[in-house]
C-alpha positions, 0 to 999 in steps of 0.5 A, spaced: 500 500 500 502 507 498 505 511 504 499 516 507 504 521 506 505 527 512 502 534 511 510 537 511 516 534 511 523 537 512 527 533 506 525 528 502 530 524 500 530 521 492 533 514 492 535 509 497 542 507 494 549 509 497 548 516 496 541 517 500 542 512 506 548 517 507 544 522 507 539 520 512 544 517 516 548 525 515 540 528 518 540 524 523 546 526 527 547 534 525 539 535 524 535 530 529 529 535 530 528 534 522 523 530 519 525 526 513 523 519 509 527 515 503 522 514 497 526 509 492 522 507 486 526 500 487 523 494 491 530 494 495 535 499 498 543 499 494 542 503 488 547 500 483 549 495 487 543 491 487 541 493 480 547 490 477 546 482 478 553 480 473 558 476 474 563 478 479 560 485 480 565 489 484 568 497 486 574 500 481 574 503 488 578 501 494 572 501 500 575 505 505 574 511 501 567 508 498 564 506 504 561 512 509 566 516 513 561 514 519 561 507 517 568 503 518 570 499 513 571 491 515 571 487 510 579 484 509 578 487 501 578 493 499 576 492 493 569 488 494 565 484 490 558 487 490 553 482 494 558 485 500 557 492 498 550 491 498 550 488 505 555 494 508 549 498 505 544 494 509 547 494 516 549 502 516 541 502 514 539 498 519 544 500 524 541 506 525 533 505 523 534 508 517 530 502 514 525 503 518 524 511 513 525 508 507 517 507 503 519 502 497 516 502 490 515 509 491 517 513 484 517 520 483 513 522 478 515 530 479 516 536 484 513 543 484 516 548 488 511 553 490 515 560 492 509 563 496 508 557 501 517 555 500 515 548 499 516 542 494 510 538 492 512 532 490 508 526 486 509 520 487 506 513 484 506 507 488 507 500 484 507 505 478 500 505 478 496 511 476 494 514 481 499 519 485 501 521 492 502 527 494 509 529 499 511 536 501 517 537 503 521 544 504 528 541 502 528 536 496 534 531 497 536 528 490 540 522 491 538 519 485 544 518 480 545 520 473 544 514 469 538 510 467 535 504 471 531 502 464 537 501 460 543 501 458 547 503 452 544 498 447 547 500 440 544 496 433 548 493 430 548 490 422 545 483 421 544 483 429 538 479 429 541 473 424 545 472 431 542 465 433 546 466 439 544 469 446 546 477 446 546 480 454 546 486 456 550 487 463 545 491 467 539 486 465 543 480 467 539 473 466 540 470 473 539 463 470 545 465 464 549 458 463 556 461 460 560 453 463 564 451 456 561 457 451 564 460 447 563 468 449 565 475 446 564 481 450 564 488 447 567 493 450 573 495 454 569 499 460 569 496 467 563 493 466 568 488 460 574 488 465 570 485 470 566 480 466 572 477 462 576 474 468 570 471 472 567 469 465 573 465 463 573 461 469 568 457 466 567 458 459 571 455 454 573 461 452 572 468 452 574 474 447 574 481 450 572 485 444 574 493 444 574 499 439 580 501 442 584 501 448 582 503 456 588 505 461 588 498 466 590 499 472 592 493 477 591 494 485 592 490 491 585 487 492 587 487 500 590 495 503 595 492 507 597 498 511 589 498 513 589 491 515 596 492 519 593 498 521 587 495 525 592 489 529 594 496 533 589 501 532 582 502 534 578 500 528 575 508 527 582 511 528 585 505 522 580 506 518 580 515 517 588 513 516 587 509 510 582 513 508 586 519 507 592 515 505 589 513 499 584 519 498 593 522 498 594 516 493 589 519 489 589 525 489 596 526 487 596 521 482 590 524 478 594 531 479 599 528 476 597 525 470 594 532 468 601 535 468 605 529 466 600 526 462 606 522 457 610 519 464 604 517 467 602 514 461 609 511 460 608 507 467 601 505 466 603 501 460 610 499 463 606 496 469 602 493 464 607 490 460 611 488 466 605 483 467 602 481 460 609 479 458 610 477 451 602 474 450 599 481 449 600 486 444 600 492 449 601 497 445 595 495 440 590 494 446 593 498 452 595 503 450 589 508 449 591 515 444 588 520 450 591 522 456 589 518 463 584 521 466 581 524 459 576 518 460 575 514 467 581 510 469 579 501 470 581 497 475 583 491 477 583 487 484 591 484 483 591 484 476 585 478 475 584 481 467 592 480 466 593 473 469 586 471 465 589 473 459 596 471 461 594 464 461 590 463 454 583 463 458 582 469 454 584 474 448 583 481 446 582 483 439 582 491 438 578 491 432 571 494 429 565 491 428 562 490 421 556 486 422 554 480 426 553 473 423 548 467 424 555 464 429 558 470 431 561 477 430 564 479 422 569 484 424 572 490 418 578 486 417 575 479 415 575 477 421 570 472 425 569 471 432 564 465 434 561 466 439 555 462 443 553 468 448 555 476 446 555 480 452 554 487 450 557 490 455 557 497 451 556 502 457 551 506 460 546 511 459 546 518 463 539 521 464 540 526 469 534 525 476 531 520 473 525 523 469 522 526 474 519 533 471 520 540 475 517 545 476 519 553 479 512 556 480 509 553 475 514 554 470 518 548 467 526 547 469 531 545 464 537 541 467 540 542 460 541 550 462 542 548 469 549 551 472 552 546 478 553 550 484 559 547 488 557 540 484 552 539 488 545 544 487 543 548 481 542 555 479 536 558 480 532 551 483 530 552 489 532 548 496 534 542 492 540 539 494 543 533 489 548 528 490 553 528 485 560 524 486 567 524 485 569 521 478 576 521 479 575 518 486 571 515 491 563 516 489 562 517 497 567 522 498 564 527 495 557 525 497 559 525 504 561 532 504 555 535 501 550 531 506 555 535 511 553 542 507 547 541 507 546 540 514 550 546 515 545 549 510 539 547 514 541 550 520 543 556 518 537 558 515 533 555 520 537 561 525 535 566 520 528 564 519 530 563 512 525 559 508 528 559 501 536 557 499 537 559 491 544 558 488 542 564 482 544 564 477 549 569 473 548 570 467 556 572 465 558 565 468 560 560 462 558 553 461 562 547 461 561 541 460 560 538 468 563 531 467 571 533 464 571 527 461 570 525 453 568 517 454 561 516 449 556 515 455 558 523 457 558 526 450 551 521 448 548 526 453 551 532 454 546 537 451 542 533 456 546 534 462 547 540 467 553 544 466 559 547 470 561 553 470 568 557 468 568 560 474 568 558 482 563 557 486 560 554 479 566 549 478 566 542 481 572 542 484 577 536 482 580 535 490 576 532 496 580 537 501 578 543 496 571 541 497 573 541 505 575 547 505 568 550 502 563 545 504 565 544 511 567 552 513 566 556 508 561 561 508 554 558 507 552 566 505 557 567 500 553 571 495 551 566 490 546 564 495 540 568 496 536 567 502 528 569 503 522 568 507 516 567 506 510 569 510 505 563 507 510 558 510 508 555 516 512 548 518 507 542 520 511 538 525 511 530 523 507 526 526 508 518 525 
């Protein structure tokens, strides 16, 4: 049955992933007096990490920088599958009684700002049925990502419906999927591929890692030995800030550096990669992209799994275009046919920004694609919304954990002033760039859909986890960009359970 909702929530918090659980929990401690609920349009919590179902799903990030700030760590790997994401996800929900707040199969359909009464009216189906519930919040919490739950990036192919084999698509992964002594191909050479090729391959008779071109590969331990050394000796909490600043350090350092020396980083990746190929693979043909690192997002793999898989013949790489498929198979441009049983087309996502939700500002409509990003986290000229945008050179929670904090802050101050309304303004003299500084095919599919950022603070997002400290957690919150109003017609409901 669809949640009664209460007359007047303090914030509404969209989706129950990595992001609004975070959030919630952030509420909880710096706002107990706030009245909050999670709808999330799924039957479950965790986001991403229950919607992928592939074979060995995992983090290309080290959990002690994913995993939340409040919430230790305790897993011995630090790259971790997904199904042990998921149940640290659960246990911070249930821990706290944040679980108890979350209404499932609720899905929003749109939100209206109203400046008269400084609230958002938010429509909501209940199991996709027709008729809507209405929730009123005076801060929308938009944790909601910016891919597409429905589908992912599905390119047609020649002749693909003479295939007479199966062809999957990663983010709809057939649970009873039997690929034991097939022959598979997987097209593409994202995360999503360099995950699947070596799990794959352990049973499959063979498996051929198809790509158009080259992505930067990058072996790390699947276990953080200092952070495992570290709680021999340390309280768990104080070994787990350590290890997280320390490779928060790690990265941030090594992102600045394939900015300024783009060649010598790019040397070393692919010396590392020679080192544990040997003389089997052609790493200058399949590893050695023409762009710079970090011009697109880096791949990693738990103690070179990729490598060894490749190393011992279980798999191959072929980097080559596809000319058509064929009734056995995939015919490439160069007369060449890979066989296969099962096509995996694991060909990335598709960005759609806050998930179809209609907005609109005192009935007039909003544009995300005219959209300014303020801080990487709020819009220009969209009222008491906050939006949960993560790192994409490192860790998704970082930058998500910082944002619950501002947001906080941003709620008590108004709360102080008798401020009702927080509004990033737009500036009409701000250039807009493009907010993702990558130029993969999923970013540039989408963006003259996506928000921008701007060629100027505060409308930048910054690239550095302790940049965005600085501003976040003590800069100021009046900063001239955001304007502050009351509204008269405002009167707050208390919630009532």
């Amino acid at each position: 049955m669809p949640t009664t909702a209460p007359e007047i929530l303090d914030v509404l918090i969209v989706g129950a992933g990595i992001s609004g659980i975070g959030a919630a929990r952030h509420l909880q401690k710096k706002c107990p007096d706030k009245t909050w609920r999670i709808v999330e349009a799924r039957e479950r919590l965790g986001g991403t990490w229950d919607l992928f179902r592939y074979p060995g799903i995992r983090s290309d990030s080290d959990m002690n920088t994913l995993g939340y700030a409040f919430k230790p760590w305790t897993a011995n790997k630090a790259i971790a599958d997904g199904s042990t994401i998921l149940r640290y996800l659960a246990e911070a929900a249930n821990e706290t009684g944040v679980a108890q707040n979350i209404l499932y199969q609720h899905a929003v359909r749109s939100a209206h700002w109203s400046s008269e009464h400084a609230y958002w009216t938010v429509e909501v189906s209940f199991q996709d049925a027709p008729t809507l519930v209405q929730f009123k919040a005076r801060f929308l919490y938009l944790c909601c990502g910016y891919y597409s739950y429905k589908q992912g990036h599905q390119p047609t192919f020649k002749g693909q419906e003479e295939f007479k084999g199966q062809l999957i698509y990663p983010q709809f992964w057939p649970q009873d999927l039997s690929y034991q002594d097939k022959r598979v191909v997987v097209i593409g050479s994202g995360a999503t591929a360099i995950t699947l090729v070596p799990e794959l391959a352990k049973t499959a008779a063979h498996v051929t890692m198809l790509q158009r071109s080259p992505t930067y590969v990058i072996s790390l331990a699947e276990r953080d030995a200092l952070s495992l050394w570290l709680a021999r000796f340390l309280p768990q909490t104080v070994a787990y800030a350590v290890t997280r600043w320390k490779n928060v350090l790690l990265g941030s350092i090594f992102f600045q550096l394939s900015r300024r020396k783009p060649e010598m980083i790019k040397s070393l990746i692919t010396w590392m990669a020679t080192k544990q190929l040997g003389a089997k693979v052609d790493v200058k043909k399949h590893f050695t992209p023409s762009y710079k690192p970090w011009d697109q997002r880096m791949c990693v793999i738990p103690n070179g799994d990729l490598f060894k898989t490749l190393r011992k013949g279980k798999a191959s790489v072929v980097t080559e275009t596809i000319e058509c498929f064929t009734h056995k198979g995939i015919q490439l441009t160069n007369g060449e046919e890979l066989s296969a049983d099962i096509v995996v087309c694991a060909t990335g996502l598709t960005l759609n920004f806050l998930g179809d939700m209609v907005f609109t500002v005192d009935q007039k409509p909003v544009d995300f694609s005219k959209a300014i990003i303020y801080q990487g986290m709020m819009l220009s000229d969209l009222p008491n919304a906050i939006v949960a945008i993560g790192y994409t050179n490192l860790s998704w929670t970082l930058k998500a954990d910082l944002t619950s904090q501002y947001a906080c802050r941003l709620i008590k101050y108004m709360d102080r002033h008798g401020y009702t309304t927080a509004m990033a303004k737009g500036d009409p003299q701000v250039k807009p760039q493009n907010f993702m500084p990558f130029n993969s095919g999923y970013v540039q599919r989408a963006s003259e859909y996506l928000p921008k950022q701007g060629d100027r603070k505060p409308w930048q997002v910054a690239p550095y986890y302790w940049l965005d400290i600085a501003v976040l957690r003590w800069g100021r919150l009046d900063d001239g960009v955001m304007t502050f109003s009351k509204s008269t017609a405002f009167h707050k409901k208390e919630f009532s359970a």
